[in-house]
C-alpha positions as CSV (number, residue, x, y, z in Angstrom):
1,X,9.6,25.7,-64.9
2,X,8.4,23.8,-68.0
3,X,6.2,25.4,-70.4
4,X,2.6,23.8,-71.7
5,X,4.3,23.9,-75.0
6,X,7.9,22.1,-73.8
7,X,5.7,19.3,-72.5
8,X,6.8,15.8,-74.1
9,X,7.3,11.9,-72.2
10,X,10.8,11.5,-70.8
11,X,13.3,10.0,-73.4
12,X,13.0,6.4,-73.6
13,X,9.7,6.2,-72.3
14,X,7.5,5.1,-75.2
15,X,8.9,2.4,-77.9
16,X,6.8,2.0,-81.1
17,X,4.8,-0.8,-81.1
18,X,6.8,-4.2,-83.1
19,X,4.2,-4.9,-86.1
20,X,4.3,-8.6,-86.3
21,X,2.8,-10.6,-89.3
22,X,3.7,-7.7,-91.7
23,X,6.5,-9.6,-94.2
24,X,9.7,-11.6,-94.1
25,X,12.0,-8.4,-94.1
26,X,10.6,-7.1,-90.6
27,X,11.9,-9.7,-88.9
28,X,8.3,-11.1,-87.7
29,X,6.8,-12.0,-90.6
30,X,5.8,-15.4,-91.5
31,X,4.8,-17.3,-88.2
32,X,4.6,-14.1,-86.3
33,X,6.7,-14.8,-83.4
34,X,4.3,-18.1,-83.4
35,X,7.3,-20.8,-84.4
36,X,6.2,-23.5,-86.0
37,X,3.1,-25.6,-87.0
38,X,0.8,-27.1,-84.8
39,X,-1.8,-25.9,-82.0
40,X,0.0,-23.6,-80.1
41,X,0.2,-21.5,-83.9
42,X,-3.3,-21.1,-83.9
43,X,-5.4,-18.5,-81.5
44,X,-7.3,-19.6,-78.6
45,X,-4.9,-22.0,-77.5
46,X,-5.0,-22.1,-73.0
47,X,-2.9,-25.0,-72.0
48,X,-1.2,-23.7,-69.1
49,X,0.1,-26.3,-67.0
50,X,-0.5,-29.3,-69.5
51,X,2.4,-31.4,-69.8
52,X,1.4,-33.5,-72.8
53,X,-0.9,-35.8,-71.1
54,X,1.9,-36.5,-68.4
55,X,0.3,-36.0,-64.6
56,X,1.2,-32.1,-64.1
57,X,3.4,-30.9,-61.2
58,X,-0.1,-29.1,-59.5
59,X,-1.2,-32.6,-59.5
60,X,1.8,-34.5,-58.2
61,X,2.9,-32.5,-55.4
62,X,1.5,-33.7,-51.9
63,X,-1.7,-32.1,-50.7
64,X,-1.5,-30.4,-46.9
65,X,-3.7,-28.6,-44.7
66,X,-7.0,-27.1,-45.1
67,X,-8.4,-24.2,-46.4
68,X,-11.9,-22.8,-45.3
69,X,-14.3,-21.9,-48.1
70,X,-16.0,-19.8,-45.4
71,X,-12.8,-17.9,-43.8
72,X,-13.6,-15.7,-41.1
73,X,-12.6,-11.9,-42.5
74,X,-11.3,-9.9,-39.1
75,X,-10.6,-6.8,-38.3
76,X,-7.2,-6.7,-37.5
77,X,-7.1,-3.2,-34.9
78,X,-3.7,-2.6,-33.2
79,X,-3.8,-0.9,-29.5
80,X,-1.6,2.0,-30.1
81,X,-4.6,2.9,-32.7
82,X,-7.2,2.5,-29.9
83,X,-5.0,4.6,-27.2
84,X,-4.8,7.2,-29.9
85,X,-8.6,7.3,-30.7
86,X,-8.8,7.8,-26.8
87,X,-6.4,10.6,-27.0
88,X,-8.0,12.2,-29.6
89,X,-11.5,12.0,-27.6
90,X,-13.5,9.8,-30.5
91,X,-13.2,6.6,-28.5
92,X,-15.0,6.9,-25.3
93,X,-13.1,4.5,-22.8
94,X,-15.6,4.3,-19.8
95,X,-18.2,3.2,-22.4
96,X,-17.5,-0.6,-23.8
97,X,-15.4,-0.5,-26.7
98,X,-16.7,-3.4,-29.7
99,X,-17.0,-3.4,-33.0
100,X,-19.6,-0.7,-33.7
101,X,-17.9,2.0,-31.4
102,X,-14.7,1.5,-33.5
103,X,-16.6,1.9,-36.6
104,X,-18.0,5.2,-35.1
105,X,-14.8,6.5,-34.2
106,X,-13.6,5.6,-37.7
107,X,-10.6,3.2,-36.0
108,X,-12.9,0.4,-38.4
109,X,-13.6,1.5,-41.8
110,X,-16.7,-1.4,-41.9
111,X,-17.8,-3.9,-39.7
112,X,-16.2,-7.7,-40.3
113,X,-16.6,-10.4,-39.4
114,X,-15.4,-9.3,-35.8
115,X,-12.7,-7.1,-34.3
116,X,-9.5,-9.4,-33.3
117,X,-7.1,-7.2,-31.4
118,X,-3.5,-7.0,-31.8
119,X,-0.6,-5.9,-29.3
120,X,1.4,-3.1,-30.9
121,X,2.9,-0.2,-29.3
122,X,1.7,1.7,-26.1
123,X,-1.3,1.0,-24.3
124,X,-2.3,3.6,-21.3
125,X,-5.8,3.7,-21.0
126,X,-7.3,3.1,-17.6
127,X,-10.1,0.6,-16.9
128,X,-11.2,0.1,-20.6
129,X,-13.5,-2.5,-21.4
130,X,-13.5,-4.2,-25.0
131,X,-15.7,-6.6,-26.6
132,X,-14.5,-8.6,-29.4
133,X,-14.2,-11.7,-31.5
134,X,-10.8,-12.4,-30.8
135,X,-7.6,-10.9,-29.1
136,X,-4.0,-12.0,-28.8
137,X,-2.4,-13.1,-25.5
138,X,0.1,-10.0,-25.7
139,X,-3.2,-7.7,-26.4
140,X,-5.1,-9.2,-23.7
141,X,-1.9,-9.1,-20.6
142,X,-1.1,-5.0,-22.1
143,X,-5.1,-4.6,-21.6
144,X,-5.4,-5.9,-18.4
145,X,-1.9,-4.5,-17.0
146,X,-3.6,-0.9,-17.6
147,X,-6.5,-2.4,-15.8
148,X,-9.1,-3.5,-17.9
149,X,-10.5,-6.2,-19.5
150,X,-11.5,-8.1,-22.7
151,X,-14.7,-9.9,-23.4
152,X,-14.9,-12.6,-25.8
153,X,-18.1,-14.1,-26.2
154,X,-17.3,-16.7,-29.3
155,X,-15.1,-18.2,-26.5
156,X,-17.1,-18.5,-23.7
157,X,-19.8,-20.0,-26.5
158,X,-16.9,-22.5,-27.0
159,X,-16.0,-23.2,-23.7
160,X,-19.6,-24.2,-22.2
161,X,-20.1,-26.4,-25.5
C-alpha cells in the first residue's frame, strides 16, 4: 500500500514541455517549427482544406442523398428492456405502454421525439398494448406472437392522407 508521501506520476508519464522560439542551439529557434516565409509563418492563419485556389476535394466529390435539417430524435427502446421493467413491476402491462409510461418507469430518461421500438432479446409479456411513433417489423411480429399489439398513430395519419 502506497504512502501519501510515496505518491508521484508513473515513469514516463509527463515530458517537459519543448520551448520553441528560444535560440538557434535548442533546436527550435528561429522559425519556431514554422518553416519558412510566408502566411502560414504568421498567427491566425485557418486554411484548412484550401488548395491554392484549385476547386477543393469537399467540392469535387459528387453530392448524394439528403439530410434533414429537422431530423426526428427517437427513442430507440429495446424489448428485452420493456419485459424487464414488467418483471421488475415499474411497467404496468394491462395499462397502455407509450412514451410517458416509459419515462415514469425510467426505461426513457426524457421524452423525444417519440418511442421507436426495437426487437432485441426475449419478449414474454401477455396482452401488452404499446403506443408509439415507430416500431420495427421484428418488434411488431415478437409483440403480437405474445399477444398484443402496437399502435402507431403517425402511420395511420399517413395512411388516410
Amino acid at each position: 500500500m502506497a504512502r501519501l508521501n510515496e505518491l508521484r506520476d508513473n515513469e514516463g508519464s509527463s515530458k517537459t514541455r519543448v520551448r520553441i522560439g528560444r535560440g538557434i542551439g535548442s533546436g527550435k529557434g528561429k522559425t519556431g517549427g514554422r518553416g519558412g516565409k510566408g502566411q502560414t509563418a504568421r498567427s491566425g492563419v485557418a486554411i484548412n482544406g484550401f488548395e491554392g485556389g484549385q476547386m477543393p476535394l469537399h467540392m469535387r466529390m459528387p453530392k448524394r442523398g439528403f439530410n434533414s435539417h429537422n431530423p426526428k430524435k427517437w427513442n430507440v427502446v429495446r424489448l428485452d428492456r420493456i419485459q424487464v421493467a414488467i418483471d421488475a413491476g415499474k411497467l404496468d402491462a394491462k395499462n397502455v405502454i407509450d412514451e410517458a409510461a416509459l419515462v415514469a418507469a425510467g426505461v426513457v430518461r426524457r421524452a423525444k421525439d417519440g418511442v421507436r421500438l426495437v426487437a432485441s432479446g426475449e419478449f414474454t409479456a401477455k396482452k401488452v398494448t404499446f403506443k408509439v411513433a415507430h416500431a420495427s417489423a421484428g418488434a411488431v411480429a415478437a409483440i403480437e406472437a405474445a399477444g398484443g399489439k402496437v399502435d402507431i398513430p403517425e402511420a395511420k395519419a399517413t395512411a388516410e392522407a
